[in-house]
Phi, psi and omega in degrees: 000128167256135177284213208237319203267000215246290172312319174286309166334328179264298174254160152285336184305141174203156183319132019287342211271355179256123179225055181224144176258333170186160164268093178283000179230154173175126156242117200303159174056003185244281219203161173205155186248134179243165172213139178250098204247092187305126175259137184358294196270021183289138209301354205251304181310006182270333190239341196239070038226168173265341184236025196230054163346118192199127167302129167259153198318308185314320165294322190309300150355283191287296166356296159291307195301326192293317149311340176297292190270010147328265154086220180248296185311003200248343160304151162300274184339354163216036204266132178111319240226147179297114153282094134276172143307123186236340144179174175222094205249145171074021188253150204225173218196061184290330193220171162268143182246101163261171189321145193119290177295183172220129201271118183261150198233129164252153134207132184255133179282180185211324182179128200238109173203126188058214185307334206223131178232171158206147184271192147229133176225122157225164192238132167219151181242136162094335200122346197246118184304116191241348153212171184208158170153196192259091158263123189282158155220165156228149185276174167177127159332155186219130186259082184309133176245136169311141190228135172065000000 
């Protein structure tokens, strides 16, 4: 099990944008289980939908990827280092996730060679699968840049 300060220790991501809350499962470099516990107010339901709540795919989505680079980012060898996105195949959307759920997060790493990988992800709220696919990343070294 990993906590959150655990997790930062690992990903880059920080709020608003870390949307995994704690890891209850892990192997490094296999696999990890994450949970997400959608909360009332999340920035995101002010536009999506306002009088409708609704988790949008894309978080969901991103969500999994942040399990993803759990991970892969949890090897020595990459430990310092950047999870991209490298394509996002096959993915369905079986239920909607609102306020409330609390989001079970998988990802099996499936195949690893150099810098580019790719998973199996599902997403469940209850035991019930509400999205499932495939995510490529590339690793990649990190720099700092000036941002404006």
């Amino acid at each position: 099990m990993l906590d959150i300060n655990e997790i930062k220790n690992i990903i880059p991501h920080r709020d608003p944008f870390l949307f995994i809350d704690e890891i209850i499962e892990f192997e490094k470099g296999v696999k990890a289980i994450g949970i997400k516990q959608i909360k009332e107010d999340e920035y995101f339901f002010k536009g999506h939908f306002p009088d409708y709540p609704v988790v949008p795919g894309v978080i969901i989505v991103e969500a999994l990827a942040q399990v993803g680079a759990v991970v892969i980012l949890s090897l020595e060898e990459n430990k310092g280092k950047l999870a991209f996105f490298a394509g996002i195949d096959k993915f369905r959307f079986k239920k909607q996730v609102l306020p409330g759920d609390k989001l079970k997060l998988e990802v099996q790493i499936i195949k690893s060679k150099g810098s580019i990988g790719k998973g199996n992800a599902v997403a469940y709220v209850n035991d019930k699968v509400v999205a499932l696919g495939e995510l490529m990343f590339a690793v990649s070294e990190t720099t700092k840049r000036a941002i404006g």
